[in-house]
C-alpha positions in Angstrom: 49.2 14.7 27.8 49.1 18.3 26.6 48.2 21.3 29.3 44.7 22.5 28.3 46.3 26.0 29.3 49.0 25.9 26.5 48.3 28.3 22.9 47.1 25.3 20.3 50.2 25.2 18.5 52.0 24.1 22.1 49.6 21.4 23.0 49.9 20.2 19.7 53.9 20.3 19.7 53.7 18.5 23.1 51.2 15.9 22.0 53.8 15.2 19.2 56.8 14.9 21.6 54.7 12.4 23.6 54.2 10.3 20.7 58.3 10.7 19.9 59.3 10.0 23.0 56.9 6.8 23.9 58.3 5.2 20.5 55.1 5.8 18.5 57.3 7.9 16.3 60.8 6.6 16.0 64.3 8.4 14.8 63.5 8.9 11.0 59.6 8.6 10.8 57.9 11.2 9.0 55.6 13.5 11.4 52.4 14.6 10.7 52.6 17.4 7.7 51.1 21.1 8.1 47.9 19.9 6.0 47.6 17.0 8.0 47.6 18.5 11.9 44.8 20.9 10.4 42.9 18.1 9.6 43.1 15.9 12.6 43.5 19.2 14.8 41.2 21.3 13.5 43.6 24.5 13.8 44.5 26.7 10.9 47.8 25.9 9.0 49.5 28.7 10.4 48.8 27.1 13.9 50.2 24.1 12.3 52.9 25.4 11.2 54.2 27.0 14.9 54.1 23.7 16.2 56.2 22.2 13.8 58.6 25.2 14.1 58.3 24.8 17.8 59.7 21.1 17.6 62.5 22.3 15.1 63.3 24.5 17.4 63.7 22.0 20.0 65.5 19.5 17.8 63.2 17.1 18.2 62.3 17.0 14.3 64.3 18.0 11.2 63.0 18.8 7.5 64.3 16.9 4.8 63.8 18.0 1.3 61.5 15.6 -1.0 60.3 13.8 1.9 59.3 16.3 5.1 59.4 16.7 8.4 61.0 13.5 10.2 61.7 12.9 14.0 65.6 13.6 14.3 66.3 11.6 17.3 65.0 11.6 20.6 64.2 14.2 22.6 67.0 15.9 25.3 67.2 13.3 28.7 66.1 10.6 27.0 69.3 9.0 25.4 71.7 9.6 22.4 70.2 10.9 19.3 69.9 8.5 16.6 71.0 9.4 13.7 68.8 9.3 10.1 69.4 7.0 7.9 69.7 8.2 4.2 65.9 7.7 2.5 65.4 4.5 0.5 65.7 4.3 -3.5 67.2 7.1 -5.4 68.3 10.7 -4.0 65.3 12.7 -5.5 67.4 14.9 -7.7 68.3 12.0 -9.6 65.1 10.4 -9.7 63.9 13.6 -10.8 66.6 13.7 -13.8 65.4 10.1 -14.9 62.0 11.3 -15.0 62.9 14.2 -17.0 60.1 17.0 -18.0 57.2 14.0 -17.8 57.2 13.8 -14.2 52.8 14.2 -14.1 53.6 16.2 -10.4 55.6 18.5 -12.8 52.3 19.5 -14.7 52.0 23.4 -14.3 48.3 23.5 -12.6 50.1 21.2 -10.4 52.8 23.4 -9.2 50.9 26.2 -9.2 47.8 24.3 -6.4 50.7 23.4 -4.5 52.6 26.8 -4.0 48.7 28.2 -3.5 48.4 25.4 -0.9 51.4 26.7 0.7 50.5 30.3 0.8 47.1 30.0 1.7 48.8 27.9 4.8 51.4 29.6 5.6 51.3 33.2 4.0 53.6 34.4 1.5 56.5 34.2 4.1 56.6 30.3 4.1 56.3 30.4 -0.1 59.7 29.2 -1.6 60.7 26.8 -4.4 62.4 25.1 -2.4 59.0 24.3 -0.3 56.4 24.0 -3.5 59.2 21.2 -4.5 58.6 19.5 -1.0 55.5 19.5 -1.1 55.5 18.0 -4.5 58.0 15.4 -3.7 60.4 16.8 -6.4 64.0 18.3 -6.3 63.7 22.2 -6.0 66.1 22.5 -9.3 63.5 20.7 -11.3 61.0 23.7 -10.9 63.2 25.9 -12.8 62.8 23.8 -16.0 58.6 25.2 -15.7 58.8 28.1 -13.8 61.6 30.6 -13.9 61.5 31.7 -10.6 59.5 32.7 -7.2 58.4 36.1 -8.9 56.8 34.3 -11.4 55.0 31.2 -9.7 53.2 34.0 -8.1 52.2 35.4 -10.7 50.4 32.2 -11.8 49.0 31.7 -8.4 47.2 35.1 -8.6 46.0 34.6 -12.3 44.7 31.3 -10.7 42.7 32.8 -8.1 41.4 35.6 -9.7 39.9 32.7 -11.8 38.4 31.3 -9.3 35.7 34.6 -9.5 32.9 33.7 -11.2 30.3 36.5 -12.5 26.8 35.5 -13.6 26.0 35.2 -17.3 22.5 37.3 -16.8 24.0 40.2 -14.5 21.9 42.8 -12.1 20.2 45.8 -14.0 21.6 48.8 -12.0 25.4 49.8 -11.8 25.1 49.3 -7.9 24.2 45.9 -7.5 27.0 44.8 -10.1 29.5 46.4 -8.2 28.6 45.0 -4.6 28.2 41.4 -6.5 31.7 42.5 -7.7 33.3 43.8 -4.3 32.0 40.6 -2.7 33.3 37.7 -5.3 36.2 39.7 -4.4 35.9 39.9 -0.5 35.4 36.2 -1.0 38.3 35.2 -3.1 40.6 36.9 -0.7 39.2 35.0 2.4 40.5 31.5 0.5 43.8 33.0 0.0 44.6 35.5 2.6 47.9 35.9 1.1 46.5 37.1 -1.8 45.7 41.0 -0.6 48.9 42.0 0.3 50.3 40.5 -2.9 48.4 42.9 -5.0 49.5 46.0 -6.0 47.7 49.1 -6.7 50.7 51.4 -7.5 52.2 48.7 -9.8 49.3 46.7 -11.0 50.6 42.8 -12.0 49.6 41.7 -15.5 47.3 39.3 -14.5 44.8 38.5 -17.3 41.7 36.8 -15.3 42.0 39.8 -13.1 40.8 41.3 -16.0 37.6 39.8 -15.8 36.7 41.5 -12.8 37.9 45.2 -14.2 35.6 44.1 -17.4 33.1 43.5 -15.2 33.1 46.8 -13.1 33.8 48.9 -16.1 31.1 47.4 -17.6 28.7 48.5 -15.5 29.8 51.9 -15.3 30.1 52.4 -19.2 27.1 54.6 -21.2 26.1 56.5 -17.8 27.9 59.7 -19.1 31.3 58.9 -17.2 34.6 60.1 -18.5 36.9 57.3 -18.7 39.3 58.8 -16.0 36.4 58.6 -13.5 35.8 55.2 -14.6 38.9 53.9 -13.9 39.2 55.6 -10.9 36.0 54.1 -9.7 37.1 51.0 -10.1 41.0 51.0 -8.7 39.1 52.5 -5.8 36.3 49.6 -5.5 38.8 47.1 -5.8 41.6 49.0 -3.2 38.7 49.3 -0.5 38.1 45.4 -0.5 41.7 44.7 -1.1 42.8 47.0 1.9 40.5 45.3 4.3 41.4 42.0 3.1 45.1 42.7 4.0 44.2 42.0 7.6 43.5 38.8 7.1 46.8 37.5 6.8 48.1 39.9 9.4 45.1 38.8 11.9 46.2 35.1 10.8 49.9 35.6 11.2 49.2 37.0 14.9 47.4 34.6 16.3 49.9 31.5 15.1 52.6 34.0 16.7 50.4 34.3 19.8 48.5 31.4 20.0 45.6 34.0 20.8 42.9 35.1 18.9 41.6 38.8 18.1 39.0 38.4 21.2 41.7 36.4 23.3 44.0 39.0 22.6 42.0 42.6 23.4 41.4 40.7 27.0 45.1 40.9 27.7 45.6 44.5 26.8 42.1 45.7 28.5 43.9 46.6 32.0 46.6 48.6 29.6 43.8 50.1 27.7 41.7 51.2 30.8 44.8 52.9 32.5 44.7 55.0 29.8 41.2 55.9 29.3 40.6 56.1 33.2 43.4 59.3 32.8 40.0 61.6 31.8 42.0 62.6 28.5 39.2 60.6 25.7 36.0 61.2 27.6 33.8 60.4 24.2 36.0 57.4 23.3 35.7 56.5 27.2 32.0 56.5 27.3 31.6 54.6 23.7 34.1 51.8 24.8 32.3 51.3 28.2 29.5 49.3 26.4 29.9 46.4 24.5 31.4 46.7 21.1 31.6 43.4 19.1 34.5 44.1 16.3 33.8 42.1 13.1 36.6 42.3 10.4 32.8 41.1 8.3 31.0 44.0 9.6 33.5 46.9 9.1 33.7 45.1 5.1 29.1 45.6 5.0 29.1 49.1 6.7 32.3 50.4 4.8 31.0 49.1 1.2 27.8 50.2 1.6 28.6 53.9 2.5 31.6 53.4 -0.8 28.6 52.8 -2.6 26.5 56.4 -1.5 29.0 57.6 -2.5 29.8 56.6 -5.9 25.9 57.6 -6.2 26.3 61.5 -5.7 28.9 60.9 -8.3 27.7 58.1 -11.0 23.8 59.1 -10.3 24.2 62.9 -10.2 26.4 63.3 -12.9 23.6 61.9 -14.8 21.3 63.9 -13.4 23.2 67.4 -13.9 23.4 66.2 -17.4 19.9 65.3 -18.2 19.1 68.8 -16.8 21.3 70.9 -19.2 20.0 69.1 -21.9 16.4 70.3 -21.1 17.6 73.7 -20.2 19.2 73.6 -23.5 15.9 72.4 -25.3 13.5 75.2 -27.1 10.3 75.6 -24.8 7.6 74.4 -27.5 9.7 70.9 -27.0 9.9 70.9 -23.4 
């Protein structure tokens, strides 16, 4: 039985090592997969993950490429390990060679869900060829015959999920409401694949043609309302950089708590007796006074409140550019047409 007190990812490692060492999962049998203990756990894959690493760590388990994660032996006090015995049928390189380039897990939308399956589980860190061709059931080698390399497989992953955005055929009248509709499909996409934020550059922007989509879509909305086409760009590498930069905590946040096995709200309430030690001192009297009542942090909120003031913003700039150039041209008018 697992301790109730444990981080998840523990009291799902030890609920594994109670089914190894009870004989429920002999020397050899594949354990539960990554995809699998979020399913039957309900814990997010990089939870999952940590437990798995846990048992690795204990060497309890052992990966083996093509099939997965198998119990090694059993666990220390409880007798010799037993050692694996070499998976039935053909070595999967070989297998792979006979099916040559037809292999249907081979297809490119199929590596590409697969490798997004892994990021989106376990962050760009846990992405590998060698792991995409696990979790296909292929030899790694036999990626390189559709993708050249880890570079570019995520390249396609991020042309993939910008592809998942979808903008409406009959869009909003005013320039403000298609870019909130715009900053949002965006805030959304980068919720399914929290990997995705850090991977995007601003400095060195990735050719990434259903990203396009999105700038067509901003630009669009912004073109004919007397904008040079500096500002315009600007507007939008800014638009997109404001959702993309608050998105980047995702991952981190996610990353933490499978490190920590706390969350956000878990975690403040082991540094609040740190925090008040300094703030008792006298030296932040406003920040002391604010923090005394209670203040609900909401990666969602800080997204509304910060999108919404990006957007009075842009106004002064899109609306009253307009509206310093309406009045020249009546200024410049003759008086018997004004």
């Amino acid at each position: 039985m697992s301790d109730v007190n444990l981080p998840p990812y523990a009291q799902i490692a030890a609920e594994l090592r109670d089914q190894i060492e009870k004989g429920t999962l002999a020397p050899g049998d594949r354990v539960p997969s990554t995809r699998e203990i979020t399913q039957r756990w309900g814990v997010a894959m990089a939870t999952a993950t940590k437990a798995l690493t846990a048992l690795r760590q204990q060497g309890i388990v052992r990966p083996i490429p093509g099939v997965g994660t198998v119990v090694g032996g059993r666990p220390p006090g409880h007798g010799r390990p037993v050692a694996l015995a070499p998976p039935a049928g053909p070595s999967a390189p070989a297998a792979a060679r006979r099916r040559g380039t037809s292999d249907p897990r081979l297809a490119p939308d199929r590596i590409v869900t697969a490798a997004m399956a892994v990021a989106d589980a376990e962050g760009l860190a846990g992405l590998s060829m060698r792991r995409v061709a696990t979790e296909l059931g292929v030899a790694t080698m036999s990626l390189y015959r559709h993708v050249a390399g880890k570079d570019e497989l995520l390249l396609k992953m991020m042309d993939s999920a910008f592809g998942e955005c979808r903008f409406p055929s009959h869009p909003p009248d005013g320039w403000r409401d298609r870019l909130e509709l715009a900053a949002r499909t965006l805030w959304a996409m980068f919720h399914r694949h929290p990997w995705l934020a850090p991977a995007l550059s601003v400095t060195r922007p990735q050719p990434i043609a259903r990203g396009l989509a999105c700038a067509e879509w901003v630009l669009t909305a912004l073109d004919g309302r007397g904008l040079d086409p500096s500002t315009m760009l600007t507007i939008h590498i800014t638009l997109v950089n404001y959702v993309r930069g608050t998105a980047v905590n995702l991952e981190l946040e996610a990353d933490a708590e499978a490190a920590s096995g706390l969350n956000s709200e878990q975690w403040m309430d082991t540094q609040e007796s740190a925090m008040r030690s300094i703030v008792e001192a006298g030296r932040f009297p406003v920040f002391e006074r604010l923090t005394a009542t209670d203040y609900d942090f909401s990666l969602e909120n800080l997204f509304e409140f910060g999108l919404q003031r990006l957007l009075d913003g842009l106004a002064a700039v899109i609306d009253g550019r307009r509206g310093r150039r309406n009045g020249a041209a009546r200024r410049e008018r003759p008086a018997d047409q004004l």
